[in-house]
Backbone atoms as SQL, in Angstrom:
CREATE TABLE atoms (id INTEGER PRIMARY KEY, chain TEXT, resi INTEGER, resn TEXT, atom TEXT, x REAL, y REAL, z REAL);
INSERT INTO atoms VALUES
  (1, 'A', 1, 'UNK', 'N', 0.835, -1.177, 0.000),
  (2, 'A', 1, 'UNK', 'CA', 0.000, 0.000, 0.000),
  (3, 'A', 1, 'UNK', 'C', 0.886, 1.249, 0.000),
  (4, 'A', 2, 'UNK', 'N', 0.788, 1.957, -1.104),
  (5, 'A', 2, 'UNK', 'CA', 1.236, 3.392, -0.577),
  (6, 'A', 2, 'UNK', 'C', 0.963, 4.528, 0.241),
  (7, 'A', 3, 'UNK', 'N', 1.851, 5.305, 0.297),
  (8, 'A', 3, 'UNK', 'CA', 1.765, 6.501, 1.485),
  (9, 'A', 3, 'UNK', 'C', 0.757, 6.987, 1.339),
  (10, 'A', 4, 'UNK', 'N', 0.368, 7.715, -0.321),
  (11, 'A', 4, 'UNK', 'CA', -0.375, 8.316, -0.063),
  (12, 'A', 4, 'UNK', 'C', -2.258, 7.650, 0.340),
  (13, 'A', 5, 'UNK', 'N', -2.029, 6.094, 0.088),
  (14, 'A', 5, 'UNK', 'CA', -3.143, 5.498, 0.220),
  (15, 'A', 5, 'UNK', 'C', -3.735, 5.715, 1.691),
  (16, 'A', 6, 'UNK', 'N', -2.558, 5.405, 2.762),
  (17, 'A', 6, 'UNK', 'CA', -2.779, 5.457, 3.982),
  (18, 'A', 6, 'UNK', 'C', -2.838, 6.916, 4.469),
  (19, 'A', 7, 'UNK', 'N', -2.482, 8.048, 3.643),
  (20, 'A', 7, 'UNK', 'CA', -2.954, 9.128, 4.007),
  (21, 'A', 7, 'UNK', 'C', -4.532, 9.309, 4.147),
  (22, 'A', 8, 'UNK', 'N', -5.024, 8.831, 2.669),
  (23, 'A', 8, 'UNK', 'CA', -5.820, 8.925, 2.419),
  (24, 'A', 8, 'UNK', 'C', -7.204, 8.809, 3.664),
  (25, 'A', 9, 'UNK', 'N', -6.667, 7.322, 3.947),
  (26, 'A', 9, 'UNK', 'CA', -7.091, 6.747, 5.449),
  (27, 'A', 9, 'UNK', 'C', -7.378, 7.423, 6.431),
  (28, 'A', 10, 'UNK', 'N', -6.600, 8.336, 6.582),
  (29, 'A', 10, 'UNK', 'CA', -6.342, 8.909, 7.698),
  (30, 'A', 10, 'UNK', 'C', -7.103, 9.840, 7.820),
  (31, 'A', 11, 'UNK', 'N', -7.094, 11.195, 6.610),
  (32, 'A', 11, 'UNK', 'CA', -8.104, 12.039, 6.094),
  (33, 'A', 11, 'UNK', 'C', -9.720, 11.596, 6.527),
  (34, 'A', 12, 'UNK', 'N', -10.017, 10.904, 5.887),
  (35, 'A', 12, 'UNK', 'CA', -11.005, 10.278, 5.678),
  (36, 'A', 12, 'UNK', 'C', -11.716, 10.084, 6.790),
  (37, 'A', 13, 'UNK', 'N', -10.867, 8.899, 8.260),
  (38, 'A', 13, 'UNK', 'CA', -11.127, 8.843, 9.626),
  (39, 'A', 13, 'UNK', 'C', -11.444, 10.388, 10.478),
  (40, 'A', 14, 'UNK', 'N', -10.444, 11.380, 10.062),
  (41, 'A', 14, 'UNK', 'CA', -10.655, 12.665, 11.034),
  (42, 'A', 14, 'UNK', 'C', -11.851, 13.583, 10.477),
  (43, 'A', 15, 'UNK', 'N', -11.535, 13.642, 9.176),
  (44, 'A', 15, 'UNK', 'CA', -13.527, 14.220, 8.864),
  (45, 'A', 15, 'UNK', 'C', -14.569, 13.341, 9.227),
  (46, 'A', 16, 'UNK', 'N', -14.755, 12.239, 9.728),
  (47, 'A', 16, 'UNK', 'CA', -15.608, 10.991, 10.247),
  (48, 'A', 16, 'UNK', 'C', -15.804, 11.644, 11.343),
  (49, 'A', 17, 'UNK', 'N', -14.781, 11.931, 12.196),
  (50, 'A', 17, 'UNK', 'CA', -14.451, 12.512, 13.192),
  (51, 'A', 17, 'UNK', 'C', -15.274, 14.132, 14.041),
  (52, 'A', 18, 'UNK', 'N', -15.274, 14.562, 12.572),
  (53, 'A', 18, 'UNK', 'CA', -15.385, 15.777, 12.918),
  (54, 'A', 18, 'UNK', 'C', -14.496, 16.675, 12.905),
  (55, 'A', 19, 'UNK', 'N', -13.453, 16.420, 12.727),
  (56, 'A', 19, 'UNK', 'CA', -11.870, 17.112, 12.847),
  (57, 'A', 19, 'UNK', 'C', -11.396, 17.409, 11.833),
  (58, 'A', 20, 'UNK', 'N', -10.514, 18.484, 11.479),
  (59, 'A', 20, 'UNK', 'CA', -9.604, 18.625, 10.291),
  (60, 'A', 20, 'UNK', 'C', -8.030, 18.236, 10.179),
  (61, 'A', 21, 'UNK', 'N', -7.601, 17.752, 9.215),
  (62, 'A', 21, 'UNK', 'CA', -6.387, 17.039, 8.920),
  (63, 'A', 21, 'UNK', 'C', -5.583, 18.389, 7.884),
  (64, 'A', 22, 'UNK', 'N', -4.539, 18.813, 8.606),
  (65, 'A', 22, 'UNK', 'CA', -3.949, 19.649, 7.197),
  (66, 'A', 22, 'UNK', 'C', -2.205, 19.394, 6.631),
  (67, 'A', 23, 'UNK', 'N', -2.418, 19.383, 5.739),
  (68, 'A', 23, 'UNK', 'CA', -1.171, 18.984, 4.973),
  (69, 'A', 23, 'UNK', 'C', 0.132, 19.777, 5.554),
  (70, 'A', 24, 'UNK', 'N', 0.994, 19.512, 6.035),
  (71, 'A', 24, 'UNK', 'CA', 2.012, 20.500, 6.656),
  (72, 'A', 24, 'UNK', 'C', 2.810, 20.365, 5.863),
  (73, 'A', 25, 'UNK', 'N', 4.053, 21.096, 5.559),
  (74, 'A', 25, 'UNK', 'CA', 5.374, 21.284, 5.379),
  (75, 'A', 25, 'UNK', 'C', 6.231, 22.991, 5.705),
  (76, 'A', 26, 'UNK', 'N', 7.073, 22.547, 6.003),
  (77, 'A', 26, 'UNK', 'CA', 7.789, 23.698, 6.968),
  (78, 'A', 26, 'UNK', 'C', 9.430, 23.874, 6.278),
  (79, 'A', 27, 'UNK', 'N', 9.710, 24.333, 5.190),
  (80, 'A', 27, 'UNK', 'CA', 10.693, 24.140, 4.554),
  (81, 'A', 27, 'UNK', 'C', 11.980, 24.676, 4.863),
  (82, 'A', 28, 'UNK', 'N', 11.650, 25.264, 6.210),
  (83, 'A', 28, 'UNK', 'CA', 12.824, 25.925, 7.379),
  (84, 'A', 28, 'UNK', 'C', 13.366, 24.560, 8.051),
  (85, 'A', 29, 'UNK', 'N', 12.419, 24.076, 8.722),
  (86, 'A', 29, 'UNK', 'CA', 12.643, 23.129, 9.575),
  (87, 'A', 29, 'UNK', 'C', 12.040, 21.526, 8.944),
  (88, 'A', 30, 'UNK', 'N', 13.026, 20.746, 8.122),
  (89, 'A', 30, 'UNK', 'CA', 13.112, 19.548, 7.875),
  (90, 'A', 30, 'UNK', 'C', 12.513, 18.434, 8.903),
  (91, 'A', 31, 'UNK', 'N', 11.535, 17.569, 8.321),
  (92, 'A', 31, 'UNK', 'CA', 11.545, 16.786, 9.320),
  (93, 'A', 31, 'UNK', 'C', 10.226, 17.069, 10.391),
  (94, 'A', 32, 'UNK', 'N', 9.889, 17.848, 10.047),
  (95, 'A', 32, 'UNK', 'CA', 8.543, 17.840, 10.690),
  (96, 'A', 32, 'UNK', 'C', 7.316, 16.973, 10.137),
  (97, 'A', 33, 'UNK', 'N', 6.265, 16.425, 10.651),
  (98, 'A', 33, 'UNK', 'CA', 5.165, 15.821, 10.685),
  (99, 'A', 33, 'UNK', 'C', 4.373, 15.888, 9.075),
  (100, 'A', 34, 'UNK', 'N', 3.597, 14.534, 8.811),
  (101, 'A', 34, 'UNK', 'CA', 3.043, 15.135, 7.156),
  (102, 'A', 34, 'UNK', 'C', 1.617, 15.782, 7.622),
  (103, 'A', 35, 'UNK', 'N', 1.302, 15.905, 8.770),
  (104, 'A', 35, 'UNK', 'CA', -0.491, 16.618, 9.157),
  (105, 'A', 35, 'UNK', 'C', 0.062, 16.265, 10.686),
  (106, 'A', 36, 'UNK', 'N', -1.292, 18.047, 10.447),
  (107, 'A', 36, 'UNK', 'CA', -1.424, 18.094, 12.139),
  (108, 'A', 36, 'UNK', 'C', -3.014, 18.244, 11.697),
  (109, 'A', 37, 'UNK', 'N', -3.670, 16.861, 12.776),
  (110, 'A', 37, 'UNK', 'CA', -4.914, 17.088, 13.088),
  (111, 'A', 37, 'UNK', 'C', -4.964, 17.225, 13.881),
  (112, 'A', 38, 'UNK', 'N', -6.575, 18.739, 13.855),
  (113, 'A', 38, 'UNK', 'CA', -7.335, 18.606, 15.049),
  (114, 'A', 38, 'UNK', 'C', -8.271, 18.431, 15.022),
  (115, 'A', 39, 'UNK', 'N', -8.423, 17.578, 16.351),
  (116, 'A', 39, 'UNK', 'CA', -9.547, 17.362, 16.405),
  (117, 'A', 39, 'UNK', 'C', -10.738, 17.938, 17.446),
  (118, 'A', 40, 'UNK', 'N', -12.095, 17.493, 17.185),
  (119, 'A', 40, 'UNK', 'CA', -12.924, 18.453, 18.123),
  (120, 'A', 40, 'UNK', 'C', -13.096, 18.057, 19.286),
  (121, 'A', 41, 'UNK', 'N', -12.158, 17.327, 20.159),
  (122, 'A', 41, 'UNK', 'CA', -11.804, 17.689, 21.531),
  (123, 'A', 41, 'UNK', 'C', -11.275, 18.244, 22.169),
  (124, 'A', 42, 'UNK', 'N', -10.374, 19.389, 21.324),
  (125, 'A', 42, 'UNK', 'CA', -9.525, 20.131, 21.018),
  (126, 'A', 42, 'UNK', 'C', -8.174, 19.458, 21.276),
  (127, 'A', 43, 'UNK', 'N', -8.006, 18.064, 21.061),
  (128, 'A', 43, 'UNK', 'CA', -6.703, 17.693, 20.757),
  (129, 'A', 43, 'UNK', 'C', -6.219, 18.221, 19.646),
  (130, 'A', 44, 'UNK', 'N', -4.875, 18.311, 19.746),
  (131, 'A', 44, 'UNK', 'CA', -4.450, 18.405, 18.044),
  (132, 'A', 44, 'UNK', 'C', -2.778, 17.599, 18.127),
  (133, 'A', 45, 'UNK', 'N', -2.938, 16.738, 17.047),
  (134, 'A', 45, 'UNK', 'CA', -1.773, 15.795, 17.024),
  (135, 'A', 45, 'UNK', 'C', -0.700, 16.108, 15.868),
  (136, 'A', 46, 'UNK', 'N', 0.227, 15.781, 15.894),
  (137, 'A', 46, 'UNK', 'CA', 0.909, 15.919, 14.892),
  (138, 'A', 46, 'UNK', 'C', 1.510, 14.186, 14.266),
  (139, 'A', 47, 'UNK', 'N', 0.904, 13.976, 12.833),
  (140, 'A', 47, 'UNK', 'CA', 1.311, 12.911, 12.598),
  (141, 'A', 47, 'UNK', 'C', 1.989, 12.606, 11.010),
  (142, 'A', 48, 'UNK', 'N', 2.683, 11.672, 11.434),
  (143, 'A', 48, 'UNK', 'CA', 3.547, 11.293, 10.349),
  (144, 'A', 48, 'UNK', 'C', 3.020, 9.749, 9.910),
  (145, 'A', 49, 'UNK', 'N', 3.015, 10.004, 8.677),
  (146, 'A', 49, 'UNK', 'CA', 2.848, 8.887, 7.905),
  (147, 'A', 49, 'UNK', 'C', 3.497, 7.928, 6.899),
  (148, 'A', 50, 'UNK', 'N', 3.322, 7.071, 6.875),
  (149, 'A', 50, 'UNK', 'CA', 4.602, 6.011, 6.461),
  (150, 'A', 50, 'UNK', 'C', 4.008, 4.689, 6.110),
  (151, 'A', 51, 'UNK', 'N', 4.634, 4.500, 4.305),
  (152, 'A', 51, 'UNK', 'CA', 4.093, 2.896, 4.020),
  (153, 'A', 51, 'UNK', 'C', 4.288, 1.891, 4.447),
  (154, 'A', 52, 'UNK', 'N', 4.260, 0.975, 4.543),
  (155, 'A', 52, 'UNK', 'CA', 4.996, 0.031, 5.213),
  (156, 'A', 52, 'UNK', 'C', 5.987, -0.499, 4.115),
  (157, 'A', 53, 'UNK', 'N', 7.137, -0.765, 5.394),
  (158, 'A', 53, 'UNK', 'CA', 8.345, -0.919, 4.939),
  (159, 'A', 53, 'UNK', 'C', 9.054, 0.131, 4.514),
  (160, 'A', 54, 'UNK', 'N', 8.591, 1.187, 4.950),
  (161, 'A', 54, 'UNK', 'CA', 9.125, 2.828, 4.797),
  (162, 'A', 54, 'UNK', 'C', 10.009, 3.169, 6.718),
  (163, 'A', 55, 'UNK', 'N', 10.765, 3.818, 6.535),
  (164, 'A', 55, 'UNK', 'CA', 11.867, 4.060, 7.630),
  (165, 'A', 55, 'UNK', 'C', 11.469, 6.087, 8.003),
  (166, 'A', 56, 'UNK', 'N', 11.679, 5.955, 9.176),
  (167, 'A', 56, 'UNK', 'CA', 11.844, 7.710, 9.724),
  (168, 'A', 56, 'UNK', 'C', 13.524, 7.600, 9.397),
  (169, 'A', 57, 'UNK', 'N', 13.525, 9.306, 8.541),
  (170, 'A', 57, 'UNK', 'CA', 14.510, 9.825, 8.265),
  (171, 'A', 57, 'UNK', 'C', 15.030, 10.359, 9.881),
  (172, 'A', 58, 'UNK', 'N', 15.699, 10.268, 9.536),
  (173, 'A', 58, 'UNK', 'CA', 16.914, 11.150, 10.569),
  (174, 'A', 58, 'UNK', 'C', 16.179, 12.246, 11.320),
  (175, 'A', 59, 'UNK', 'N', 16.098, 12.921, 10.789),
  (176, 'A', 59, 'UNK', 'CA', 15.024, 14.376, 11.468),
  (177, 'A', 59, 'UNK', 'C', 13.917, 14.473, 11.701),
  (178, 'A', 60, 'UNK', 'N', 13.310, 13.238, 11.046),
  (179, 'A', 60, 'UNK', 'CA', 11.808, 13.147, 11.387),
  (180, 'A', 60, 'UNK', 'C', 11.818, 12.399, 12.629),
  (181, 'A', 61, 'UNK', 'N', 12.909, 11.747, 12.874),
  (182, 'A', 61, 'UNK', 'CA', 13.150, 10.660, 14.349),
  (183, 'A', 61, 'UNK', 'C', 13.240, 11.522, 15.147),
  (184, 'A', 62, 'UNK', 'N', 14.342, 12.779, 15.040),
  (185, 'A', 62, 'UNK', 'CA', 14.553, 13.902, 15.996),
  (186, 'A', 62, 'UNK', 'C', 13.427, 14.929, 16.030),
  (187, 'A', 63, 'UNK', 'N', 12.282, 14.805, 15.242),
  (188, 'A', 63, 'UNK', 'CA', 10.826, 15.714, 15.432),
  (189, 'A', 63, 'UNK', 'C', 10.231, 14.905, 16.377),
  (190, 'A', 64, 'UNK', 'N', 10.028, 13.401, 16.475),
  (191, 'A', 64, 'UNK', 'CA', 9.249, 12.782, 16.962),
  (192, 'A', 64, 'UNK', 'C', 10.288, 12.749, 18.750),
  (193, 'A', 65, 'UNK', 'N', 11.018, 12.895, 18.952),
  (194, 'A', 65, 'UNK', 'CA', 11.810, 13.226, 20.037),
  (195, 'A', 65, 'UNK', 'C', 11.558, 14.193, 20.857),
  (196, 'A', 66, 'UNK', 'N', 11.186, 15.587, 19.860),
  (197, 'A', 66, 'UNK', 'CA', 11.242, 17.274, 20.045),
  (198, 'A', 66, 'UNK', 'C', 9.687, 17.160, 20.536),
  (199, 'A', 67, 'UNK', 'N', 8.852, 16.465, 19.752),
  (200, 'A', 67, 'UNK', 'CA', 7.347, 16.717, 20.239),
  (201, 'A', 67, 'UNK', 'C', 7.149, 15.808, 21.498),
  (202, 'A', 68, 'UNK', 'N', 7.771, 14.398, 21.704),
  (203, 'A', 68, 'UNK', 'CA', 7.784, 13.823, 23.095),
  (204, 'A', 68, 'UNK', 'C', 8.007, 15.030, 24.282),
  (205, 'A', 69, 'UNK', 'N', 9.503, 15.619, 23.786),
  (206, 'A', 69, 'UNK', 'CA', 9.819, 16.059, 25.063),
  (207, 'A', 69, 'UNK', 'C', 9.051, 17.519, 25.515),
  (208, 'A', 70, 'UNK', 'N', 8.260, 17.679, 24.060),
  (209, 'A', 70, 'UNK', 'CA', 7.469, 19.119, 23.986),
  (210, 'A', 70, 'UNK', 'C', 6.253, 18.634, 24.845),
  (211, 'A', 71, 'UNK', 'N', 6.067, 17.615, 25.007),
  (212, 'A', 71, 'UNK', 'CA', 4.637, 16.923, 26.063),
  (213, 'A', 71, 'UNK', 'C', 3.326, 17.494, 24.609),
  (214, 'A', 72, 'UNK', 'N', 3.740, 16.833, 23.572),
  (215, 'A', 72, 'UNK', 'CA', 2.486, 17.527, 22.517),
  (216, 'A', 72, 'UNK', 'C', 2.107, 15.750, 21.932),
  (217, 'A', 73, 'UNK', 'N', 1.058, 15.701, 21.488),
  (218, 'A', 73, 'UNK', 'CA', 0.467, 14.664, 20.481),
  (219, 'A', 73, 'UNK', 'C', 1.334, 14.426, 19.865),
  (220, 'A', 74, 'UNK', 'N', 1.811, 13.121, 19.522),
  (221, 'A', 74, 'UNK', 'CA', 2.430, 12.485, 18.409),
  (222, 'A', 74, 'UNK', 'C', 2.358, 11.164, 18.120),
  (223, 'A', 75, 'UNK', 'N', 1.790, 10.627, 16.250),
  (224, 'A', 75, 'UNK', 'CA', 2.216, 9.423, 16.340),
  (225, 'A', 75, 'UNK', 'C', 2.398, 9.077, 14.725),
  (226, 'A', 76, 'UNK', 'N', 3.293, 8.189, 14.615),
  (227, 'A', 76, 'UNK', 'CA', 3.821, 7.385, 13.477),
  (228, 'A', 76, 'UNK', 'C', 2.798, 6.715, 12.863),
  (229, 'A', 77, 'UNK', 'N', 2.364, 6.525, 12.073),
  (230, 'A', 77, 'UNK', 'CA', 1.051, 5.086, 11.244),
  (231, 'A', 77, 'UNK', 'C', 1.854, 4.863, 10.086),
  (232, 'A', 78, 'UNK', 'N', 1.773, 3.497, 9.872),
  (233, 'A', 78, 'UNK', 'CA', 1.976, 3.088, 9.288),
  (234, 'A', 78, 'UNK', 'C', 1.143, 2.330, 8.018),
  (235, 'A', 79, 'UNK', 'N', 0.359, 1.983, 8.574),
  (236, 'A', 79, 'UNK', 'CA', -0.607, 0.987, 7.900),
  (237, 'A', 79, 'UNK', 'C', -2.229, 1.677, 8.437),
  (238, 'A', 80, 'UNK', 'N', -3.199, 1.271, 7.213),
  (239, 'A', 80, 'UNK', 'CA', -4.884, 1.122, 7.482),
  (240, 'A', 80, 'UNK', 'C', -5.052, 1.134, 8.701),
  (241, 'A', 81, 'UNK', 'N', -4.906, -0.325, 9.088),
  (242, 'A', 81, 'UNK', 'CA', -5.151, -0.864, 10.347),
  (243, 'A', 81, 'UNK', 'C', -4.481, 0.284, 11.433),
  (244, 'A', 82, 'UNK', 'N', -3.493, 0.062, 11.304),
  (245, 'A', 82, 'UNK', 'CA', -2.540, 1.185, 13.235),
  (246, 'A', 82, 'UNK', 'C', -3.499, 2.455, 12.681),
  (247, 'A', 83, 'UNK', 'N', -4.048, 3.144, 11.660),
  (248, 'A', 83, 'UNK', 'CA', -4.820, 4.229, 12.186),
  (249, 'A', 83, 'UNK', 'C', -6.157, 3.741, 12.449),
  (250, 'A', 84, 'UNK', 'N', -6.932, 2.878, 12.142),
  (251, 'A', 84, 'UNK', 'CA', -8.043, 2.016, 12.775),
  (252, 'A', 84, 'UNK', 'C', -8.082, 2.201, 14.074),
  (253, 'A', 85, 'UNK', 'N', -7.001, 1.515, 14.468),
  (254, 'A', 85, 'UNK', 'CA', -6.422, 1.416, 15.987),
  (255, 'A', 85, 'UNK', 'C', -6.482, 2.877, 16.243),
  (256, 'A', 86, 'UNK', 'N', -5.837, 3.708, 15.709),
  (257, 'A', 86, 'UNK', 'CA', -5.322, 4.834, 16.763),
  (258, 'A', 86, 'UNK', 'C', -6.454, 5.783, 16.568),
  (259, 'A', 87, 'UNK', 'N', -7.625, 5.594, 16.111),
  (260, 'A', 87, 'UNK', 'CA', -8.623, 6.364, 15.970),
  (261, 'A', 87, 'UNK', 'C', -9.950, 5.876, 17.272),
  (262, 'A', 88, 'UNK', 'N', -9.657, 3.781, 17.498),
  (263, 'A', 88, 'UNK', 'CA', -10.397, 3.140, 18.093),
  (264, 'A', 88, 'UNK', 'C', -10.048, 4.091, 19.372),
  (265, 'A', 89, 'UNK', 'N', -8.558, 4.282, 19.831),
  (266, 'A', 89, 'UNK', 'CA', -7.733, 4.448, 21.063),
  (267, 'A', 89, 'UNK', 'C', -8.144, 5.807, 21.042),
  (268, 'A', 90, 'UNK', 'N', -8.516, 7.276, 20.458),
  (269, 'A', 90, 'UNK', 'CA', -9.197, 8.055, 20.597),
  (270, 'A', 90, 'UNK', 'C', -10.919, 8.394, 21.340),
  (271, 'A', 91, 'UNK', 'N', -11.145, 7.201, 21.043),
  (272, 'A', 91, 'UNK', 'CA', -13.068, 6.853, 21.410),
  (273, 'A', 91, 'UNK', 'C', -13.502, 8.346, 21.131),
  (274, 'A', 92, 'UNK', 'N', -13.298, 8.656, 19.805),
  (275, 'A', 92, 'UNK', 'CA', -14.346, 9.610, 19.257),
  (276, 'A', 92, 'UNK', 'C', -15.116, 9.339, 17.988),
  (277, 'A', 93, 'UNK', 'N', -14.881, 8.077, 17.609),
  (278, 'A', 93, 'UNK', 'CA', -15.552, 7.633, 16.471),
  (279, 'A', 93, 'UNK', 'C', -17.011, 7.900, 15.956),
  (280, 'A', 94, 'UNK', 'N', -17.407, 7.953, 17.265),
  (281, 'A', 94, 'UNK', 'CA', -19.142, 8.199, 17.457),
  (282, 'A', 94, 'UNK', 'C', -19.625, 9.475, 16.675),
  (283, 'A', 95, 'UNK', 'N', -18.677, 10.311, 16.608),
  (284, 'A', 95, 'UNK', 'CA', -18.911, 11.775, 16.489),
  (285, 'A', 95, 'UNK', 'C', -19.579, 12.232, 15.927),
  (286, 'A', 96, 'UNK', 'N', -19.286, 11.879, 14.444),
  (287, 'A', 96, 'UNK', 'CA', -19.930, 11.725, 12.820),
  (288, 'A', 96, 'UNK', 'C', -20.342, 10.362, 12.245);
């Protein structure tokens, strides 16, 4: 499956949601997140997405470091399913 398939996924789950997903890039700072959603609990996450069998670059490892230690939302998906999951692990599905 490709990236952008499982983007797609992802999109798709946060307007379900109720939430908006927006395309980021930050061409100062390498390595930041491909979307920050928020959502209407007023979480807002920053996530990176990845096909499977796709690797975090170097700086995207050290974003996902920077937002740990920033105490902010963050998570990696890889596949359909882990955002299935990480949408189940939200319990806002109900929303929309």
């Amino acid at each position: 499956m490709k990236e952008s398939e499982v983007e797609r996924h992802l999109v798709w789950h946060v307007l379900r949601m109720g939430g908006r997903s927006y395309k980021f890039a930050s061409p100062a700072h390498r390595g930041v997140a491909d979307r920050i959603v928020c959502l209407p609990n007023g979480d807002t996450w920053f996530i990176e997405l990845k096909a499977k069998g796709g690797r975090l670059a170097p700086l995207q490892e050290r974003f996902a470091l920077e937002m740990e230690e920033q105490n902010q939302l963050y998570a990696c998906l890889w596949t359909t399913h882990q955002i299935d999951e990480w949408v189940e692990s939200l319990g806002l599905e109900w929303l929309h």
